[in-house]
C-alpha positions in Angstrom: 2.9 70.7 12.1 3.8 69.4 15.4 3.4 66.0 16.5 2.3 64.4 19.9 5.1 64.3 22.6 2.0 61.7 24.7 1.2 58.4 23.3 -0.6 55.6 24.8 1.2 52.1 25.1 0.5 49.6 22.6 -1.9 47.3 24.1 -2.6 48.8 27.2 -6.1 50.3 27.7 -5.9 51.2 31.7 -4.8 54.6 30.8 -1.1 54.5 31.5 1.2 56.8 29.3 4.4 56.6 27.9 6.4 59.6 27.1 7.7 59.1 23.2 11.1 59.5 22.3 11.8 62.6 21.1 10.8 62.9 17.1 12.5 65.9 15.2 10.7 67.4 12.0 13.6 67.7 9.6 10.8 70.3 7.7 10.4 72.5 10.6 13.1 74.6 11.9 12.2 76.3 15.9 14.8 79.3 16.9 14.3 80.0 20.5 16.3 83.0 21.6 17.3 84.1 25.1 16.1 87.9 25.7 20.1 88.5 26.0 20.5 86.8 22.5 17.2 89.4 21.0 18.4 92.1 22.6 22.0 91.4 20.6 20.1 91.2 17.6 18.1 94.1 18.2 21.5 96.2 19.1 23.2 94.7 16.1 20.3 95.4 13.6 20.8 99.4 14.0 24.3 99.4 14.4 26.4 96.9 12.7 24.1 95.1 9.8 23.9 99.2 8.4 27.8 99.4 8.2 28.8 96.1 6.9 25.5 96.4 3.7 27.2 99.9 3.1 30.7 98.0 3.1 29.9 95.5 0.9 27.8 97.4 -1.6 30.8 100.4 -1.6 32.9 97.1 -2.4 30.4 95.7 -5.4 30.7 99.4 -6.9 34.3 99.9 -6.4 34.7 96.4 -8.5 32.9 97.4 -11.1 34.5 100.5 -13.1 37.6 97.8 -13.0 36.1 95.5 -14.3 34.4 97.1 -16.9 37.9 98.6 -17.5 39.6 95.6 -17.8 37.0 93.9 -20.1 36.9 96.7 -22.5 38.7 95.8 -26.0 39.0 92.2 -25.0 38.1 89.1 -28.2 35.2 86.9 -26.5 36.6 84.2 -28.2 40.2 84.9 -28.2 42.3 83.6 -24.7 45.4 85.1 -24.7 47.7 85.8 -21.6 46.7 88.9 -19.4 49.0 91.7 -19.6 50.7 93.4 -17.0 47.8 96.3 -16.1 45.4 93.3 -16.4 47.4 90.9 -13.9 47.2 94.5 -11.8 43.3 94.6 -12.3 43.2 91.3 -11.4 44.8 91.5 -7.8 43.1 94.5 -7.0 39.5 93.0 -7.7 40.5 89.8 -6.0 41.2 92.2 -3.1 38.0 94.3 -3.4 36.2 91.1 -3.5 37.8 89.3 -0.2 36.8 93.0 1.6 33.4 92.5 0.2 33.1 88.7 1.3 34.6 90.1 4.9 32.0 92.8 5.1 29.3 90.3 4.3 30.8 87.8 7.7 32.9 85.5 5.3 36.0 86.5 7.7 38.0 83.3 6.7 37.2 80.6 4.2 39.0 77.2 5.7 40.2 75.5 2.0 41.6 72.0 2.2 44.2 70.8 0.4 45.7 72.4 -2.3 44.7 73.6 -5.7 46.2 71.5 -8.6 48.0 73.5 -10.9 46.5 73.9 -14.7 48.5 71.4 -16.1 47.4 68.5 -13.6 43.9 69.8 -13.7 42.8 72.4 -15.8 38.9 72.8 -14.4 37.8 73.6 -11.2 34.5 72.2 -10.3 32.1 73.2 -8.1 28.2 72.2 -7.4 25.7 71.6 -6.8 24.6 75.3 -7.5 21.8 76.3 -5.2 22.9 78.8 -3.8 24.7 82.1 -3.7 27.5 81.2 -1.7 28.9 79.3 -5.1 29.9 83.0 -5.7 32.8 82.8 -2.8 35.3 80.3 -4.6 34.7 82.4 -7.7 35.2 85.6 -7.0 38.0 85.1 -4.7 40.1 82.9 -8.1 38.5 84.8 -10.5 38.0 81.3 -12.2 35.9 81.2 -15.3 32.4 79.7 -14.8 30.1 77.9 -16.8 26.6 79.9 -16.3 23.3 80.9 -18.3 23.7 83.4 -20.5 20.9 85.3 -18.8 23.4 86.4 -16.2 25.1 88.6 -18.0 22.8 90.8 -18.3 22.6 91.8 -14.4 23.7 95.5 -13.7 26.7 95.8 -12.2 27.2 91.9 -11.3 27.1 91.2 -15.1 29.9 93.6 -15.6 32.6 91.3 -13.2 31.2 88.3 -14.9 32.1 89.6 -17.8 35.3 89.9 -17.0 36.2 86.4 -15.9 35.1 85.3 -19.2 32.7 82.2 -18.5 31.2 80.1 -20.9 27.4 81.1 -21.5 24.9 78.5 -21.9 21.9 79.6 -23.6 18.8 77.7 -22.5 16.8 78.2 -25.5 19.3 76.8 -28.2 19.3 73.0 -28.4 22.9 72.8 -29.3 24.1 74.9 -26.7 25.1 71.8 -24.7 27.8 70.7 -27.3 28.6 74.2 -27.7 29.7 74.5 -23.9 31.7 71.1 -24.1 33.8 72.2 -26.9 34.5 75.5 -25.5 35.9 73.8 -22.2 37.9 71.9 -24.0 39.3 74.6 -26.4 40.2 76.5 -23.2 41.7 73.7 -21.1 
């Protein structure tokens, strides 16, 4: 919906007009490309986009058999320290994953600060959860998440959330709230 640039002055009916100061629709956003900045798009579309989808998707497969690997055997409800082919696991999908992030345009992630260590603060949080992009810090510290337990059941991306071992909420039981509260603290 666009809004008159035009109005009259309050007041005045001799048919003056008064340019209004410039009003911005925060609904409404207007792209306005140069034909130099189409024609990159265009030129991109067929010969970059291609290479870095193949990239990342070669990248989302190439996680999975280790992750299904290194989740096989493992007690849901048992934490115990990773051993040594796990730790190994563990680097090489944090690896696969930063490729993946890099194929997608994630080429550096600016973090601030420093992460406290587990015994100053045990749980990292993140929100507000609206997007996918909540998947970056997660997959790059293969922290364990707090999630529906509907999202295990994705192919392939239920495999590596598997494998971080998050707490699964399930919408339909009514005590699943107090459920999720006493698992995170049994694991911190």
């Amino acid at each position: 919906m666009r809004f008159p640039t035009i109005r009259r002055c309050p007041g005045e009916g001799d048919g003056k007009k008064e340019l209004a100061p410039p009003f911005r629709n925060p609904f409404v956003h207007d792209l306005r490309f140069t034909p130099l900045e189409k024609a990159k798009i265009a030129l991109m579309t067929v010969t970059l986009f291609p290479i870095r989808l193949f990239l990342a998707a070669f990248m989302m497969l190439l996680a999975w058999p280790f992750a299904f690997i290194a989740s096989v055997g493992r007690n849901e409800m048992v934490v115990e320290p990773q051993s040594l082919w796990r730790k190994f696991v563990d680097v090489a999908l944090r690896t696969i994953m930063r490729v993946m992030w890099f194929a997608g345009g994630f080429h550096w992630m600016t973090v601030k600060g420093r992460q406290a260590l587990p015994a100053e603060a045990p749980i990292l949080t993140l929100g507000p959860h609206s997007s996918y992009f909540d998947a970056i810090p997660v997959t790059m510290s293969m922290s364990s998440i707090v999630m529906k337990a509907e999202s295990k059941d994705i192919p392939v991306w239920g495999t590596l959330i598997k494998y971080i071992r998050p707490v699964f909420v399930s919408r339909s039981d009514q005590d699943s709230r107090k459920k999720t509260v006493e698992e995170i603290k049994r694991r911190a």
